[in-house]
N, C-alpha and C positions, 0 to 999 in steps of 0.2 A: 920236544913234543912226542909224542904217541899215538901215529897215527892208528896204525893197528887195531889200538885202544878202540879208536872212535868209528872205525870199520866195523867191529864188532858190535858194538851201542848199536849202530844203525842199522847192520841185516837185525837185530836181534829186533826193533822195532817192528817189522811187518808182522810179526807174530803177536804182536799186542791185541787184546782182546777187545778194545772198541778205543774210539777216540780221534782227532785229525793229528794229533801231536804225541809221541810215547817219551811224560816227559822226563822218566828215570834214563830213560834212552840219550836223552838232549843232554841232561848232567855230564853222562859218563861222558859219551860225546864230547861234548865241549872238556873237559877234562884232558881229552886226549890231545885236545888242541889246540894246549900252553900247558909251557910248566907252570907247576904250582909258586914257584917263586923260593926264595930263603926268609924263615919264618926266627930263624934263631934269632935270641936278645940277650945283651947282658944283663941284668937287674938294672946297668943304669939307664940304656937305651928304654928300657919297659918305663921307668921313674919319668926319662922325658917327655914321652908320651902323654903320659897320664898328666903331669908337668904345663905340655903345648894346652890341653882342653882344659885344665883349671884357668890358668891365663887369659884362653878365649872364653870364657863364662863371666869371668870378673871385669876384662876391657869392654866385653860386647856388652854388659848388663848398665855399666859403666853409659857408653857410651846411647845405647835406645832408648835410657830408660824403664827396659824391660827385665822385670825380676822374674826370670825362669831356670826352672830347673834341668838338669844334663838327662839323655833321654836313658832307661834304665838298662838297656842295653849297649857296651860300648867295646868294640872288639877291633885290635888290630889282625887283617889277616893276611893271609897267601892266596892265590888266584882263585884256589881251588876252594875255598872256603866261603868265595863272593859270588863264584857260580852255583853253590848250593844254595845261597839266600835267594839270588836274583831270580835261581828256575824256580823258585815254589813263588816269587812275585808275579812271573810269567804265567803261572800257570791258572794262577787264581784271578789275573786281571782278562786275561784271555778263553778264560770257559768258556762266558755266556754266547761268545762268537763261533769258537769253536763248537759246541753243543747246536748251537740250532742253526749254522751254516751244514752242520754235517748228519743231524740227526745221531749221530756220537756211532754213525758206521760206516768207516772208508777202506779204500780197499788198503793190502799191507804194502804196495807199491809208493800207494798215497802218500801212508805215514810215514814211510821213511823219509821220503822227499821230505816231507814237512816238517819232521823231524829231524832232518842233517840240513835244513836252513836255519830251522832256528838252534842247529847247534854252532855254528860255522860265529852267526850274528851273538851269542853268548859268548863266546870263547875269544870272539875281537874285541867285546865290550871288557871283560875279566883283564885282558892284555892293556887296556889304557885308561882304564878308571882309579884316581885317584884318591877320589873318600869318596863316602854315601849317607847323606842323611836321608832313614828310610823310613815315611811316616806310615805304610801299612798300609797301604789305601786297598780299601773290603777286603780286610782282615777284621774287621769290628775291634779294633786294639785300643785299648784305655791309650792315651798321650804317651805316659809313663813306659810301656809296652816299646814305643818307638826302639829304630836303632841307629847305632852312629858307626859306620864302618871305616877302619882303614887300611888298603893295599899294600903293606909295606913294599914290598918287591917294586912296584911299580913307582912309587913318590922316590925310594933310588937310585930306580932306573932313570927316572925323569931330572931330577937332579942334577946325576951326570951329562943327561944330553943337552941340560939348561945351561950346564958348567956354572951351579949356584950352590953352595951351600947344603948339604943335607938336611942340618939341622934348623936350619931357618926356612930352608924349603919347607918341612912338615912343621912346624911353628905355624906359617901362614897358611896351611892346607886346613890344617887344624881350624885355624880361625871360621874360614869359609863354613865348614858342615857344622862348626856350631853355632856359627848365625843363623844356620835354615833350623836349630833346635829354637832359639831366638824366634825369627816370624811364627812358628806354629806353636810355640808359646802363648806368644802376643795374639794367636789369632785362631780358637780354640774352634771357629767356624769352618776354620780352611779346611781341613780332611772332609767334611762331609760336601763342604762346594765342591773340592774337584773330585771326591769320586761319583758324585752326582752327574755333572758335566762327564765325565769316565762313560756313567753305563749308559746313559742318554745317548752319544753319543756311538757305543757299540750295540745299542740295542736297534737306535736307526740301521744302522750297516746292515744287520739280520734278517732286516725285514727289505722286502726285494721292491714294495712301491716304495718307499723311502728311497731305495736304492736310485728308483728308474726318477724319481724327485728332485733327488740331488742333482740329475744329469739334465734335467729340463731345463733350457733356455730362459733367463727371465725369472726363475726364481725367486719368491719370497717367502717367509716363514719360515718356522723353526725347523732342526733337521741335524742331521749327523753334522752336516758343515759349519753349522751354528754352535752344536754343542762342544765341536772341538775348535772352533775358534774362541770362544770363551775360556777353552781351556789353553790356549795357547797364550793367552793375554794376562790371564792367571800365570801362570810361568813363567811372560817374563818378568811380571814384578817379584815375583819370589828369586828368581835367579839375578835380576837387578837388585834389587835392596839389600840381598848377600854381597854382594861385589862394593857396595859402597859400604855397609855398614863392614864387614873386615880389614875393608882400606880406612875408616876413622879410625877405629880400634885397635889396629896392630900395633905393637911396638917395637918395634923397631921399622927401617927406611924401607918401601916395597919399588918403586918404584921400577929396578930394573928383575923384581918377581912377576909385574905387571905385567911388563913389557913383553919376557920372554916368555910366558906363560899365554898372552894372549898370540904370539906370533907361532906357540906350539897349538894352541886351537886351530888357527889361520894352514899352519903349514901340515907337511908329512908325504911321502913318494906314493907315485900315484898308485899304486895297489891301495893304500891305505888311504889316500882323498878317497879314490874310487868306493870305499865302505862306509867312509862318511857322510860321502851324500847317498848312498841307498837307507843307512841307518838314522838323517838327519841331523846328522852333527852339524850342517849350515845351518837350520834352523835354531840349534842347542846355540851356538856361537851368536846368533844374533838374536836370542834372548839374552844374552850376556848383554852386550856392548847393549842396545836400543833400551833394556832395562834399567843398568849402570846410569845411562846417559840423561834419562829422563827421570830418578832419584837425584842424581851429583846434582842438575839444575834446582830441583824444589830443594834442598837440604842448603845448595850456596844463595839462593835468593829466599831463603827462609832461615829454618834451620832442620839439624836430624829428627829434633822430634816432631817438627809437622811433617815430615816425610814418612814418620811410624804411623800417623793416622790412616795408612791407607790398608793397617792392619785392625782397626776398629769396628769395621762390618764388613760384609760383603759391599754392599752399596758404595763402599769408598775405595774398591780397586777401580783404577784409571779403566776407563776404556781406551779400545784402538788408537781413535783419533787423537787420544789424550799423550797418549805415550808419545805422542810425537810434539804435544802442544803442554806441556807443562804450566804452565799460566792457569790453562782452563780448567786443572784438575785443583790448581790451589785456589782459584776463584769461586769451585764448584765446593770444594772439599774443607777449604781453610778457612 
């Protein structure tokens, strides 16, 4: 690390000329705090690659049903090259909060603060993410547009601490981000539902009787609480129906990929729980599992492909109560 680096990012922030967030500042920042990772490939490590996501396009299309194409973007990187994607995601999904929480003039004390949070919260995510499928969400990006990222540093680092395999580790890493190409394939609605649910819900935040709204006893009607609960429900079926559709699909035995992969969600020393629950990683985790759980059941007491219909409108993702009641969503839906 470098911290120095990200010392410098961040006095340099207060001299920002408007804004809550300086987010060339947050990059460099975050840059400084994680290496970039080792980016070197032999031609055949590149060939694998490329190799693991033909495999997962042809098992997964295979296995949903779904005849979709790999998004036109597809890049293995180093740390440094996932914090430049993530800060222009951040910054584009966070304006309209930023702009009219602030009037876009704070003082340069402000932005640094705000700017060495969210560099601190980029540079922990850059350290433990292992692929990304990244639909754009208001970027107005054709499907096509989409990207498919992978960490290399990190899926070997992970590797090692799984004591699994490398090459079958990124094999089924692989699987996973092209199954979420897979659902928004199958479901050319989903980018505009959830960046609907998205602004709805940061537009409530903005506005301060919504705010004093939310906080009212007794509660009903729509509201920032609503809109991101919808988008939480949304999420977990996408991050559920990933997790079963790359466990049909895979080929070769996952079982103790599973295992140790779900118990590295589960675990990690407490500095790093500690970021997980300020960042929501319990909540990420139990999209996992309560998603998984409530697909595995429709797809064994049906099959995969009435478990795809719930990529067919909007109207056919499960609700809350569903995700826990399986029956009612195939009663409702099948």
């Amino acid at each position: 690390m470098d911290l120095s680096r990200s010392a410098r990012a961040l006095a340099g922030a207060a001299d920002a000329t408007d804004g809550a967030v300086d987010w060339d500042a947050v990059a460099e920042a975050a840059k400084g705090g994680c290496e970039p990772g080792d980016l070197r490939m032999e031609p055949a490590e590149r060939e694998a690659f490329a190799d693991d996501v033909r495999a997962a396009r042809d098992g997964l299309r295979a296995a949903s049903g779904v005849d979709f194409d790999l998004p036109g973007s597809i890049e293995v990187q180093h740390r440094h090259h996932w914090v430049d994607a993530n800060v222009d995601t951040f910054r584009r999904v966070l304006r309209p909060l930023e702009d009219t929480a602030t009037g876009g003039r704070v003082p340069g004390v402000a932005r640094s603060l705000n700017s060495g949070t969210m560099a601190v919260t980029v540079a922990f995510l850059a350290r433990n993410v292992l692929g990304q499928y990244d639909p754009l969400l208001l970027a107005e990006a054709d499907p096509a547009d989409h990207g498919l990222y992978f960490v290399r540093p990190n899926i070997q680092q992970a590797a090692v601490d799984l004591n699994v395999g490398y090459p079958r580790f990124r094999r089924w890493i692989a699987f996973h981000e092209v199954a979420h190409a897979a659902e928004f394939a199958a479901a050319p609605w989903l980018p505009g539902y959830l960046e609907d649910r998205l602004e709805s819900g940061l537009a409530s935040m903005t506005d301060e009787s919504s705010l004093l709204e939310l906080a009212r006893p007794g509660r009903d009607g729509a509201g920032p609480i609503d809109s991101f609960a919808d988008l939480n429900t949304a999420m977990t079926a996408v991050e559920g129906y990933a997790e079963l559709l790359m466990d049909r699909a895979f080929d070769d035995e996952y079982d103790d990929l599973r295992e140790k992969l779900d118990a590295r969600r589960r675990g990690g020393d407490p500095i790093t729980n500690l970021f997980k629950r300020l960042l929501g990683f319990g909540m990420k985790r139990r999209q996992y599992e309560r998603g998984a759980a409530f697909f595995a059941a429709v797809a064994d007491r049906m099959d995969l492909r009435t478990a795809s219909l719930v990529w067919e409108r909007p109207e056919n993702l499960p609700s809350d109560a569903e995700l826990d009641d399986p029956d009612a969503w195939v009663r409702r839906v099948a």
